[in-house]
VMD Tcl script that draws the C-alpha trace (Angstrom):
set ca {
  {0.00 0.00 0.00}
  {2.85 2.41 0.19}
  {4.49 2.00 -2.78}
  {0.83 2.79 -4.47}
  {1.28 6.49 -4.57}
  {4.44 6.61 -6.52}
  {3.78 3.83 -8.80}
  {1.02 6.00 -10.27}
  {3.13 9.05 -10.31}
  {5.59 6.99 -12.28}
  {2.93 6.27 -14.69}
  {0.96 9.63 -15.07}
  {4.50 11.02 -15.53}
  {5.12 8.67 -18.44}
  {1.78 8.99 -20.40}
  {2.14 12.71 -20.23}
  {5.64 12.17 -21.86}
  {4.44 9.49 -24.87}
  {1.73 12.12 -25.16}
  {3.97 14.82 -26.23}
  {6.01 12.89 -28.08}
  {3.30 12.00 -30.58}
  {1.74 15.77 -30.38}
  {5.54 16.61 -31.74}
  {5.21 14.20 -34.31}
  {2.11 15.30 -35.28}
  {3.14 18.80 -35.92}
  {6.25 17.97 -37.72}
  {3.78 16.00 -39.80}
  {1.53 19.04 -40.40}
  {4.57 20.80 -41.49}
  {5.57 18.51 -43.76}
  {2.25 17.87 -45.60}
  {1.67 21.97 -45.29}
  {5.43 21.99 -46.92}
  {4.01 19.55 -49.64}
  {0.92 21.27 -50.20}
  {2.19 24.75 -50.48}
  {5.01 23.35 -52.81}
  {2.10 22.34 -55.21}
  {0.10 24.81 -55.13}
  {2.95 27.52 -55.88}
  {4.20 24.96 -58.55}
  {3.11 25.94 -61.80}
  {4.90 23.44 -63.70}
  {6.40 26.09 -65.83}
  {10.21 26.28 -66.75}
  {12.38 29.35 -66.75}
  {11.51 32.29 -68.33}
  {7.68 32.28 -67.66}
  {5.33 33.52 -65.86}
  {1.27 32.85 -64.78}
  {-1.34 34.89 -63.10}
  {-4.72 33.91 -63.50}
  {-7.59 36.39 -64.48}
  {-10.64 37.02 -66.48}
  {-11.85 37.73 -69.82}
  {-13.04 41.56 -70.22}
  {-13.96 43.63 -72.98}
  {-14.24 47.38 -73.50}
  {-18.13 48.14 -72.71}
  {-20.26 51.36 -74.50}
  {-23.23 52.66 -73.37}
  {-25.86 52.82 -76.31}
  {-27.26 56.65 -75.77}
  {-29.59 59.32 -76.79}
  {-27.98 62.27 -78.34}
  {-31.33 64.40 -77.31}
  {-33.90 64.30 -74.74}
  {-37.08 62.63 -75.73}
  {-38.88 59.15 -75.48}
  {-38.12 55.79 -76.12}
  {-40.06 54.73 -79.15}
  {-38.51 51.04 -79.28}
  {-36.18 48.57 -78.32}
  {-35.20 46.20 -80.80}
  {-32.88 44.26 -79.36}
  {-32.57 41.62 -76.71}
  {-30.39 40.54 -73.84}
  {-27.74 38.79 -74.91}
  {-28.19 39.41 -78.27}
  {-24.51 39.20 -81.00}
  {-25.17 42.60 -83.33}
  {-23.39 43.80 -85.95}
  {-21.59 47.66 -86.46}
  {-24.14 49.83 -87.91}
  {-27.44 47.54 -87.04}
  {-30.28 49.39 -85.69}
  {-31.13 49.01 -82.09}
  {-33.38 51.29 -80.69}
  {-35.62 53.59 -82.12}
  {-36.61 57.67 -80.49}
  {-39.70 59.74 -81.22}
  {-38.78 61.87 -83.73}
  {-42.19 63.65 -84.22}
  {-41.11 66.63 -82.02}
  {-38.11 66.51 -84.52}
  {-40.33 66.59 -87.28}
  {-42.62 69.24 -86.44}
  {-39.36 71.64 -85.85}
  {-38.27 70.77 -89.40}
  {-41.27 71.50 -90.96}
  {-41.26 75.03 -89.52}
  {-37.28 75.61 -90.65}
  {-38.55 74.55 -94.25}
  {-41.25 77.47 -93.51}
  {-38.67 79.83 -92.58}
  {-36.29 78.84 -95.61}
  {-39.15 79.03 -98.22}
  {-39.70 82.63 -95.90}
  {-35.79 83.74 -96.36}
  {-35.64 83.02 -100.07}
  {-38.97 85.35 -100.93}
  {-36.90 88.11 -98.48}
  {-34.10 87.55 -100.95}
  {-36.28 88.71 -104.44}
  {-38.09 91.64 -102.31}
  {-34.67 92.56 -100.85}
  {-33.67 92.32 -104.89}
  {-36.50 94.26 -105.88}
  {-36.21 97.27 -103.36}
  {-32.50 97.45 -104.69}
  {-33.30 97.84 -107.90}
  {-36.15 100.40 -107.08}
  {-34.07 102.11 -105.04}
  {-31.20 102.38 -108.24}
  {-33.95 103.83 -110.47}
  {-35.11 106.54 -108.03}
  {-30.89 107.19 -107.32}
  {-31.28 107.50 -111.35}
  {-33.67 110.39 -111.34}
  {-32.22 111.95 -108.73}
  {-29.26 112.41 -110.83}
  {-31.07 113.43 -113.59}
  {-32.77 116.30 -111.81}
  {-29.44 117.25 -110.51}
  {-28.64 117.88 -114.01}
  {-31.61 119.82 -114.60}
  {-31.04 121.85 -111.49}
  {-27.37 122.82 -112.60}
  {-28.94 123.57 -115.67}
  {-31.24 125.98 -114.31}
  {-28.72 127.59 -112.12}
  {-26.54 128.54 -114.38}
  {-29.21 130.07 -116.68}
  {-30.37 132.15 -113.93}
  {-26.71 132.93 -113.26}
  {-26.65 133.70 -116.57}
  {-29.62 136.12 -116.43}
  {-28.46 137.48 -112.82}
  {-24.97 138.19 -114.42}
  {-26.81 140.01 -117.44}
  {-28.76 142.29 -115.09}
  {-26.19 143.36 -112.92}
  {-25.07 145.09 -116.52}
  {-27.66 146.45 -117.41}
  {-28.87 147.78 -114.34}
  {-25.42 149.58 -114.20}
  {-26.54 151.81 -117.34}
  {-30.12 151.98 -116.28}
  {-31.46 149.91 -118.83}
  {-33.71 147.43 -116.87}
  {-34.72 148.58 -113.06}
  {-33.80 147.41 -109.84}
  {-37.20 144.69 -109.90}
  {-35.84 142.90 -112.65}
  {-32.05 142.99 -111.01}
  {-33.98 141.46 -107.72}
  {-36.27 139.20 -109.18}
  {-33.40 137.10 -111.27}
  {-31.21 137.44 -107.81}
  {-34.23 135.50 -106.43}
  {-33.97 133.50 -109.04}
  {-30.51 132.41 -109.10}
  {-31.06 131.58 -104.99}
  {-33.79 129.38 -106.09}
  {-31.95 127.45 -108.82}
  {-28.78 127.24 -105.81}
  {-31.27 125.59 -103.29}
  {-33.03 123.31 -105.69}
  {-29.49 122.07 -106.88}
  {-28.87 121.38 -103.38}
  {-31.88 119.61 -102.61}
  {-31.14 117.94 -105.64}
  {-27.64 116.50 -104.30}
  {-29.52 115.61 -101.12}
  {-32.19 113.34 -102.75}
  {-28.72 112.04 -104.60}
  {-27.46 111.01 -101.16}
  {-30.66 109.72 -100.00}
  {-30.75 107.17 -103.07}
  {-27.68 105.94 -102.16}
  {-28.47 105.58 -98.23}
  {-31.85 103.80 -99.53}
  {-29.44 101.19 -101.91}
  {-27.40 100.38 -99.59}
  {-29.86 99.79 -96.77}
  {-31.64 97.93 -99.31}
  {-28.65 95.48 -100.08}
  {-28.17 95.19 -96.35}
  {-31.72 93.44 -96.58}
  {-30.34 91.24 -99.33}
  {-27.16 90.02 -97.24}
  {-29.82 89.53 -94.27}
  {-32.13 87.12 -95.99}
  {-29.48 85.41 -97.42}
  {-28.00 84.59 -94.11}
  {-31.42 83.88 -93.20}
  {-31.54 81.30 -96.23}
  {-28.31 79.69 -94.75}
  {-29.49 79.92 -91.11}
  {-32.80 77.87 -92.28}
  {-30.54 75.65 -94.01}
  {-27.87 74.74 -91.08}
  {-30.48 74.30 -88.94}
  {-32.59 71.79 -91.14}
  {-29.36 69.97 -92.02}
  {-28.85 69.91 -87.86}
  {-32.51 68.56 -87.22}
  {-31.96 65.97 -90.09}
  {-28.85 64.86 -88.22}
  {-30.75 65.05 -84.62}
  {-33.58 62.61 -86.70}
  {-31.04 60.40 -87.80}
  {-29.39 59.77 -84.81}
  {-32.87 58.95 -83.11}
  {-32.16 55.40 -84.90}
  {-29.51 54.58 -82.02}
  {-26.70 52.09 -84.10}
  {-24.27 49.80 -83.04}
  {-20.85 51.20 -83.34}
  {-19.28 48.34 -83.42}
  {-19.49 44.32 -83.69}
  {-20.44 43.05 -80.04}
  {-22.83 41.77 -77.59}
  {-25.71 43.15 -75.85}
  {-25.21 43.14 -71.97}
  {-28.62 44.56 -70.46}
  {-31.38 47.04 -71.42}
  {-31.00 50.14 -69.36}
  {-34.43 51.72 -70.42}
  {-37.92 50.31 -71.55}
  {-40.33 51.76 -74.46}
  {-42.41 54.78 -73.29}
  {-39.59 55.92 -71.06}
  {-38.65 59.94 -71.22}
  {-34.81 59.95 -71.32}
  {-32.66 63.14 -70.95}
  {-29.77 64.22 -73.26}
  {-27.12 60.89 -73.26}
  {-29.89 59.00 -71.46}
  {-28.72 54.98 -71.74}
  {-30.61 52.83 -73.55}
  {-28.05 49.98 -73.86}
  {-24.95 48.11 -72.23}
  {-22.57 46.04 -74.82}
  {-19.42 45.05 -75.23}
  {-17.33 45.24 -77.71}
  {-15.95 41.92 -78.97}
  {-13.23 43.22 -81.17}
  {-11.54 44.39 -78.35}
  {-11.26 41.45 -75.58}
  {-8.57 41.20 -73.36}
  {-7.49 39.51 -70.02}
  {-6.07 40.91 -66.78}
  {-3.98 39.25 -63.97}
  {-1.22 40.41 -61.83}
  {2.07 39.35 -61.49}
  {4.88 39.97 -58.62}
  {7.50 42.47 -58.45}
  {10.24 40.28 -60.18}
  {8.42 38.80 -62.83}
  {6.33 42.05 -63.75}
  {9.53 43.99 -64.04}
  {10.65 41.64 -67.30}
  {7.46 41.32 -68.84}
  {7.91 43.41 -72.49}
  {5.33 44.93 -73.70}
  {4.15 42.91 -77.11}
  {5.10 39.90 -74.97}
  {4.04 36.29 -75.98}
  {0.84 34.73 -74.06}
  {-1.01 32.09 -73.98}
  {-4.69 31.94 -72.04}
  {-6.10 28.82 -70.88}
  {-9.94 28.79 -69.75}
  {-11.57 27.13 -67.45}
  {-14.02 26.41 -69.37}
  {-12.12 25.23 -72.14}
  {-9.14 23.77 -70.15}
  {-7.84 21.72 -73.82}
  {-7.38 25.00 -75.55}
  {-4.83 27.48 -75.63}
  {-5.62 30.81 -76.85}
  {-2.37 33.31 -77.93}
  {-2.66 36.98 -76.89}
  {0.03 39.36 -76.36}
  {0.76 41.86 -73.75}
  {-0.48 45.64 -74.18}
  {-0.22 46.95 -71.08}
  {1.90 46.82 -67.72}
  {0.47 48.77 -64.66}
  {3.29 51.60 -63.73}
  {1.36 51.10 -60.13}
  {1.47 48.38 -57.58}
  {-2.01 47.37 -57.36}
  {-1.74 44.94 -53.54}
  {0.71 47.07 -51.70}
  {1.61 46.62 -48.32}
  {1.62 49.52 -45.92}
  {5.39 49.81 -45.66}
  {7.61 48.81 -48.28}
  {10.52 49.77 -46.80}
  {12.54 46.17 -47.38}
  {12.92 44.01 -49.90}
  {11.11 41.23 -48.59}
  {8.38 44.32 -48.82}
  {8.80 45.28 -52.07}
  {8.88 41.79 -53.31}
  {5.07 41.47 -52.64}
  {4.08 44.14 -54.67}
  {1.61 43.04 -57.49}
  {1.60 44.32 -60.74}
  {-1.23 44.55 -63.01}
  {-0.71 43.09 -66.70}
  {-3.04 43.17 -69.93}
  {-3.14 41.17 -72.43}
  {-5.07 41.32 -75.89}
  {-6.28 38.40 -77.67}
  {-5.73 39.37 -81.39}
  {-8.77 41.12 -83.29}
  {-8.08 38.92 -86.34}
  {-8.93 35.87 -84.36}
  {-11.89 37.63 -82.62}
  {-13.50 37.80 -85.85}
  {-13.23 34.31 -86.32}
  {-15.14 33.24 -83.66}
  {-16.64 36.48 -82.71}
  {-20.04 34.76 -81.67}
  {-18.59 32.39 -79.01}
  {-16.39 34.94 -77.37}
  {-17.68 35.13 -74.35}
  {-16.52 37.78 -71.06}
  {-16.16 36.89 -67.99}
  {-15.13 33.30 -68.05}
  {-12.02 32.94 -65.70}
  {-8.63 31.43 -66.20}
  {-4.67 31.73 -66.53}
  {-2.74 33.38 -68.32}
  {0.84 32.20 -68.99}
  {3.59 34.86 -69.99}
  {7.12 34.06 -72.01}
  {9.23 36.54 -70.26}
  {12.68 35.21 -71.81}
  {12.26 35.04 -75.59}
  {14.27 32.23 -76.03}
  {12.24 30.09 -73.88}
  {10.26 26.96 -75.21}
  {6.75 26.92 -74.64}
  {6.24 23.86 -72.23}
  {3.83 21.20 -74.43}
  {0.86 21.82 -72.64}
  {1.15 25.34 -74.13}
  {2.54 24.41 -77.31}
  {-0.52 21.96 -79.06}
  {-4.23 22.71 -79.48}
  {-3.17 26.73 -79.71}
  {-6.53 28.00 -81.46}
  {-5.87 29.83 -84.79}
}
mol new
graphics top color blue
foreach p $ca { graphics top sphere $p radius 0.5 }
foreach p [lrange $ca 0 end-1] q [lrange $ca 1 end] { graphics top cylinder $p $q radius 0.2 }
display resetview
């Protein structure tokens, strides 16, 4: 019965040793397969002189607007639909439109009867400029035959052989034939103020004639662009506005994208970013499509980190910094198969960073051309 209390000492004392024994080889285990398991994860299977990142298709989206305020007449185009560059797709009420080109016609037809009247009145004007040259003629006629007279008076008078009435009554005269001469000059004058106010009228309907012109020519282009067109080959993404709707002045009508222009973005780390060239070599692989390999190139390398740390003071720190990369799938093999391009699908992308380098044969066959 004594010895009973150390005996299980002894014991507890050695259970509680085999038990950390195996909780140490546990956790060296869980190293180990951690080890293992990072090791393949960050193992792309790639040689030398590449690089991955994975990402997902995008392409470059456009909003489908109205130039002017008015309402949505129609829709003619789905969700999801593939359209073409230049095929209709929604329609606007243009009979606001029409209405205000029907009253610039009005106003044109108005400007080009301004233009003959305008004519007219000129020429009206140059006839009555006419006579008033005429009579100045007549006028300087008269004056100098009462000068004349006056002149012949004055002589006579001297040796008393016509009296001092006749000297003053072809003075009188003279005066008269001075002031109508004048008048004359001023009617002159007159005329020409009255032609050239009158051609004044001329230039203004004619610039009426072009203002009723520009501004049929701008509600033609306002009525054509109520026929909202695709601008380019793509896909239709959603329908931002329904039939009936009043939309404001670049209201949206429609999302697409445009699948001439599809490219894929991923990021890559400090070291690897730094020696990707742009026009680089690169091959996507979907998920969806994991047996096909689909060639891009790079376009773009982000001058920015995009993940960075809040100090980047060390290497170590620097190191982490991600970089984003672009890379365009070429437009010649877009229009191939532009209707099964599809965005958004995820996958990797695989960049050859050293030119020299072999594309491994999982990147070499089944490239889609």
């Amino acid at each position: 019965m004594p010895l009973s209390g150390p005996l299980v000492a002894k014991g507890l004392e050695m259970k509680f040793e085999h038990r950390e024994r195996l909780l140490a080889l546990a956790a060296v285990a869980a190293v180990a397969i951690g080890y293992v398991v990072w090791q393949k994860a960050t193992d792309t299977g790639l040689p030398d002189g590449f690089a991955s990142g994975n990402g997902r298709l995008e392409a470059v989206e456009i909003d489908i607007a109205a130039k002017t305020a008015g309402r949505l007449k129609d829709v003619l185009v789905r969700e999801g639909d593939f359209v073409r560059a230049g095929q209709p797709l929604a329609h606007m009420d243009i009979a606001q439109l029409v209405a205000r080109k029907r009253e610039a016609e009005a106003q044109l037809r108005r400007a080009k009867i301004a233009i003959d009247t305008a004519g007219s009145l000129v020429a009206q004007r140059q006839a009555e400029r006419s006579s008033a040259a005429a009579v100045i003629e007549q006028r300087q006629a008269e004056l100098d035959a009462a000068e004349s007279k006056l002149a012949r008076s004055e002589h006579l008078v001297r040796n008393n052989n016509v009296s001092q009435q006749v000297l003053d009554d072809d003075r009188a005269s003279q005066r008269r034939a001075k002031a109508a001469l004048a008048a004359s000059h001023a009617a002159l004058a007159a005329s020409d103020a009255a032609i050239g106010a009158a051609k004044a009228q001329v230039i203004d309907a004619e610039a009426a004639v072009e203002a009723a012109k520009a501004a049929i020519e701008s509600l033609d282009a306002d009525i054509e662009d109520s026929t909202l067109t695709s601008p380019r080959d793509g896909r239709v993404q959603f329908r931002v506005a329904q039939p009936g709707e009043v939309l404001s002045s670049g209201g949206r009508v429609l999302n697409m994208i445009d699948l001439s222009d599809v490219y894929m973005t991923f990021f890559l780390p400090t070291q690897q970013a730094g020696r990707v060239p742009i026009g680089a070599e690169v091959r996507l692989v979907l998920d969806a499509a994991p047996h096909l390999v689909v060639p891009a190139t790079v376009s773009f390398v982000s001058d920015v980190a995009q993940f960075t740390p809040k100090t980047v003071e060390t290497v170590d720190e620097r190191l982490k910094l991600m970089f984003r990369v672009r890379a365009h799938i070429p437009p010649d093999l877009l229009r191939k198969y532009l209707t099964q391009v599809k965005t958004g699908l995820p996958g990797m992308a695989y960049v050859r960073i050293d030119g020299n380098a072999s594309w491994p044969a999982h990147l070499a066959s089944n490239v889609v051309q």
